[in-house]
NUFIVEX-97556 format. One record per residue (C-alpha): z, y, x. Coordinates in Angstrom, 2 decimals, always signed. Example, Ala and Ser with C-alpha at 12.3 -4.5 7.8 and 13.67 -1.06 7.14 Angstrom:
// NUFIVEX-97556
((+7.80; -4.50; +12.30))
((+7.14; -1.06; +13.67))
This chain:
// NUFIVEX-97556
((-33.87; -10.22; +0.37))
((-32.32; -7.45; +2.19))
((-31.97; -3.68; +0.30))
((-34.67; -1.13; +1.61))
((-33.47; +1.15; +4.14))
((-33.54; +4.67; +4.34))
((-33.52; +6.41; +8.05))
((-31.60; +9.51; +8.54))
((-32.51; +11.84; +11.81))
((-29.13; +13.93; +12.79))
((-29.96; +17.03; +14.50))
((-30.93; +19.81; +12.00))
((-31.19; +17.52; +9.60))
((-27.50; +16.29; +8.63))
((-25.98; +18.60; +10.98))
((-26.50; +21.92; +11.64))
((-27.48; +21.66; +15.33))
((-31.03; +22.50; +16.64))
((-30.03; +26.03; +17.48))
((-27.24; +24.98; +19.66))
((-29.63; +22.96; +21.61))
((-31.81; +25.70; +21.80))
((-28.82; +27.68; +23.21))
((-28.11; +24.88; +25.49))
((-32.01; +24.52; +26.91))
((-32.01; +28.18; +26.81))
((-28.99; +28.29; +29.66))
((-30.10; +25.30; +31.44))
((-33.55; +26.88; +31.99))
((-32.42; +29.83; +32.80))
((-29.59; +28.14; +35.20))
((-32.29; +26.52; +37.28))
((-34.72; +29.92; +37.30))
((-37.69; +28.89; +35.16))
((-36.24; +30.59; +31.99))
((-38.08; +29.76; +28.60))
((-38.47; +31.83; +24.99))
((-36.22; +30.18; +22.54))
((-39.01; +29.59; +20.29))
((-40.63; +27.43; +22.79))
((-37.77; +25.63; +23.14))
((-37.41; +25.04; +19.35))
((-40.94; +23.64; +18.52))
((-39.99; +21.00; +20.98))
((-36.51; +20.10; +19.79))
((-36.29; +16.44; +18.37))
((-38.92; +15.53; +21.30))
((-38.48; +13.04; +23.52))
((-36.87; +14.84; +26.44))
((-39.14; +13.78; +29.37))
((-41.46; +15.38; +26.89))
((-40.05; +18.09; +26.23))
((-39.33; +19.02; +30.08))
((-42.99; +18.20; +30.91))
((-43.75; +20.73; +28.10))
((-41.27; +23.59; +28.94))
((-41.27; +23.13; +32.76))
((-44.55; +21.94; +33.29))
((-45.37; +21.41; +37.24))
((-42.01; +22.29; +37.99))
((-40.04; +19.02; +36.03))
((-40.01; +16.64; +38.92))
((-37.95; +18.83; +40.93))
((-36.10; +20.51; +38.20))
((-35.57; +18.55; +35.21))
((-32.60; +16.30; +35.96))
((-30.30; +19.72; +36.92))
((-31.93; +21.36; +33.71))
((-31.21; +18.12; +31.40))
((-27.62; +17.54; +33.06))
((-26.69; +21.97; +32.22))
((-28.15; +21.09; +28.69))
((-25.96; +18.05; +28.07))
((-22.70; +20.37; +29.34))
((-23.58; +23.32; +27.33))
((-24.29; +21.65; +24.44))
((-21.46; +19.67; +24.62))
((-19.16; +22.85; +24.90))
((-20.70; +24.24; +22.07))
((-19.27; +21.59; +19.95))
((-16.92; +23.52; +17.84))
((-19.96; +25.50; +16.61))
((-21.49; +22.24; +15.10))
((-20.99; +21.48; +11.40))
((-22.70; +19.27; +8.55))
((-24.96; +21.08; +6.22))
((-23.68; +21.43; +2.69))
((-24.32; +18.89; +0.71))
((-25.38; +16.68; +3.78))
((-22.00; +13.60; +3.27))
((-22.80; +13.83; -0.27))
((-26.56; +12.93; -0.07))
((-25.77; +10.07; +1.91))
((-23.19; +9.13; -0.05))
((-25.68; +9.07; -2.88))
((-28.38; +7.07; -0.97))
((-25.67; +4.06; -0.78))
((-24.62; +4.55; -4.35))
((-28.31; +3.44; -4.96))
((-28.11; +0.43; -3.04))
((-29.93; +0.90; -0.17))
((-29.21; +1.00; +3.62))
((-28.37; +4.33; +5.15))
((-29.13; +4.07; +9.19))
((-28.92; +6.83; +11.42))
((-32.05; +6.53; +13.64))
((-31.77; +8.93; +16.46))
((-31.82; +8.33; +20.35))
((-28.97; +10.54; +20.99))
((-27.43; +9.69; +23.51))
((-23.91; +8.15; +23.52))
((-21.69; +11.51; +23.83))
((-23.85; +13.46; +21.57))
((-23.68; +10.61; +19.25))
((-19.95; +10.23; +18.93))
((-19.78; +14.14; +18.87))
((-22.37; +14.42; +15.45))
((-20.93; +11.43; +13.63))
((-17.14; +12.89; +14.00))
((-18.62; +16.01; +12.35))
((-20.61; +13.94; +9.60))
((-17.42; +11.91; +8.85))
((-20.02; +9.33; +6.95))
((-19.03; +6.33; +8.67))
((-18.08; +4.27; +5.52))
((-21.70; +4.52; +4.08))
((-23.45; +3.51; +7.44))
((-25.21; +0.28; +7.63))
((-26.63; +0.65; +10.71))
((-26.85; +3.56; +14.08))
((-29.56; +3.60; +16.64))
((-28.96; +5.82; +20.07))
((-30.53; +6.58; +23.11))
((-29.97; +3.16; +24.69))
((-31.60; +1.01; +22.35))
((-35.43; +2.88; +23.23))
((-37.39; +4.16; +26.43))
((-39.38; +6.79; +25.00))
((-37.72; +8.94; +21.71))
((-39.60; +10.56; +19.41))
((-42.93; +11.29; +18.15))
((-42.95; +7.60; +19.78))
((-42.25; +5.12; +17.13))
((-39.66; +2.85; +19.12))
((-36.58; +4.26; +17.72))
((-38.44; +4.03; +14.06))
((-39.07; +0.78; +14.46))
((-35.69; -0.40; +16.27))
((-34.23; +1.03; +13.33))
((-36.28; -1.14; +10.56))
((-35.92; -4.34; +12.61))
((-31.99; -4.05; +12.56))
((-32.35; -3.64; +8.93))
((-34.42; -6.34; +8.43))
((-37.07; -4.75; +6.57))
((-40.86; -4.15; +6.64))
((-41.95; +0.10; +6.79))
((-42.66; -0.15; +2.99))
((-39.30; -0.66; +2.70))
((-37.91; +2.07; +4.88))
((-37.73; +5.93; +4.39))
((-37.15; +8.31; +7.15))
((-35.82; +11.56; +6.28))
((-36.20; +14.57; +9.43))
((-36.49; +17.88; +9.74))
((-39.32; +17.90; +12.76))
((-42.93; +17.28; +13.18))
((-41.45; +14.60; +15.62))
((-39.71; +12.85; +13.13))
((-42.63; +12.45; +10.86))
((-44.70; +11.45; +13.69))
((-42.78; +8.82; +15.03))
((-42.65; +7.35; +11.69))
((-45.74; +7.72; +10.67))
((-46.34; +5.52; +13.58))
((-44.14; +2.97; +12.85))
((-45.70; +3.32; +9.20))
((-42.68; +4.40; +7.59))
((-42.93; +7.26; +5.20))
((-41.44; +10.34; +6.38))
((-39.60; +13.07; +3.99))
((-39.37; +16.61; +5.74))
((-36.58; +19.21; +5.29))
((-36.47; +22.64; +6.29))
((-33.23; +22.95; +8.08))
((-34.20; +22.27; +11.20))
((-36.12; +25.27; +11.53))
((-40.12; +23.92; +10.74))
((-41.95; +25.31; +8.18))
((-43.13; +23.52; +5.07))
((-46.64; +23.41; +5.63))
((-46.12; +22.36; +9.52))
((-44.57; +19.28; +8.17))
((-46.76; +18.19; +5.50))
((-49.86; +18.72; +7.79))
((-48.31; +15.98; +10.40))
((-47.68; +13.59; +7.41))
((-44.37; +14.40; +5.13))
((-44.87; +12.94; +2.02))
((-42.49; +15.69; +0.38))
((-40.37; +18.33; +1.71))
((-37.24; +19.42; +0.99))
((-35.35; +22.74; +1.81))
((-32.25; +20.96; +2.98))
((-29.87; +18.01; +2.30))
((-28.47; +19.82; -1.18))
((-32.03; +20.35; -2.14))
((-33.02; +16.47; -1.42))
((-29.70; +15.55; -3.39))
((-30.68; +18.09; -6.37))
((-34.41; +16.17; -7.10))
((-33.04; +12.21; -5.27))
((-33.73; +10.79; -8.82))
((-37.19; +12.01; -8.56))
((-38.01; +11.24; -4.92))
((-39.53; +8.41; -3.11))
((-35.63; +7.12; -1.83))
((-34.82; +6.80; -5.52))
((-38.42; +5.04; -5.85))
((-37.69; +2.50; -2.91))
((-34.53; +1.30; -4.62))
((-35.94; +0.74; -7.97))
């Protein structure tokens, strides 16, 4: 039998990130002249981004969302010196495959981002498995990428854990009925995330690693 899995969203939860695509959306927005609050913007980060264009753009997405999601991809990918790993984030998932289980990256980034976050992880020896925008249609609170993500790994959702730091990321698991872990870095507040289904939540990466012997991940590989 294959070793449970446990799923690992990248943006503001690994790396420190969901600002800079706030920045990013911010400029693209603005760019195309329908500019939008930041704080908008961040509720919908980790969104599908059809989504989140429908939601920030509304009537206006048809005719402006390709410009505004091609300015966001080239702003955010100039920010990139600005991007770094939380503290603590390398170590926790260098813990997670100390216990034995698979540590998969299940985000539909797509392919530039990708290779941008994981050279700023550097956690490549303890991968088992990535997911990226290419393997889904439809990202997150949609469970495709959740359930790509178990299928590679060859295990059932009681055998997976996601760990995210968005209302999206629970959702999405919770509908591919793998249990969800919250942390705060990504800028959602505690309560926010248990309410859409976080079975615990975290402050950040150091504060997962501080309490993994007592959390469901340690659980799963037991």
């Amino acid at each position: 039998m294959v070793n449970p899995a446990v799923l690992f969203d990248i943006d503001g939860t690994l790396v420190d990130s969901n600002y800079a695509h706030v920045a990013a959306w911010s400029r693209a927005l603005e760019e195309v002249g329908h500019p939008v609050d930041s704080w908008r913007i961040h509720r919908g980060i980790g969104m599908d981004s059809d989504l989140l264009l429908d939601e920030l753009l509304g009537g206006r997405a048809e005719d402006l969302g390709d410009r505004a999601s091609a300015l966001n991809s080239e702003h955010y990918l100039a920010a990139a010196g600005s991007l770094r790993a939380f503290a603590h984030a390398r170590e926790l998932v260098s813990a997670v495959a100390d216990l034995g289980l698979q540590v998969v990256l299940a985000t539909s980034a797509p392919n530039d981002e990708l290779q941008l976050l994981r050279s700023v992880l550097g956690i490549e020896e303890d991968l088992a498995l990535v997911t990226s925008a290419g393997d889904v249609e439809q990202a997150k609170p949609a469970p495709d990428i959740v359930q790509v993500a178990i299928a590679r790994a060859g295990v059932e959702p009681a055998r997976a854990i996601m760990v995210g730091d968005s209302i999206w990321d629970v959702r999405g698991a919770a509908s591919a009925g793998v249990a969800c872990i919250g942390l705060l870095s990504g800028g959602t507040g505690r309560l926010e995330l248990l309410e859409a289904g976080a079975i615990a939540v975290y402050d950040d990466a150091g504060d997962l690693l501080a309490h993994l012997a007592d959390s469901a991940i340690a659980a799963l590989a037991r």
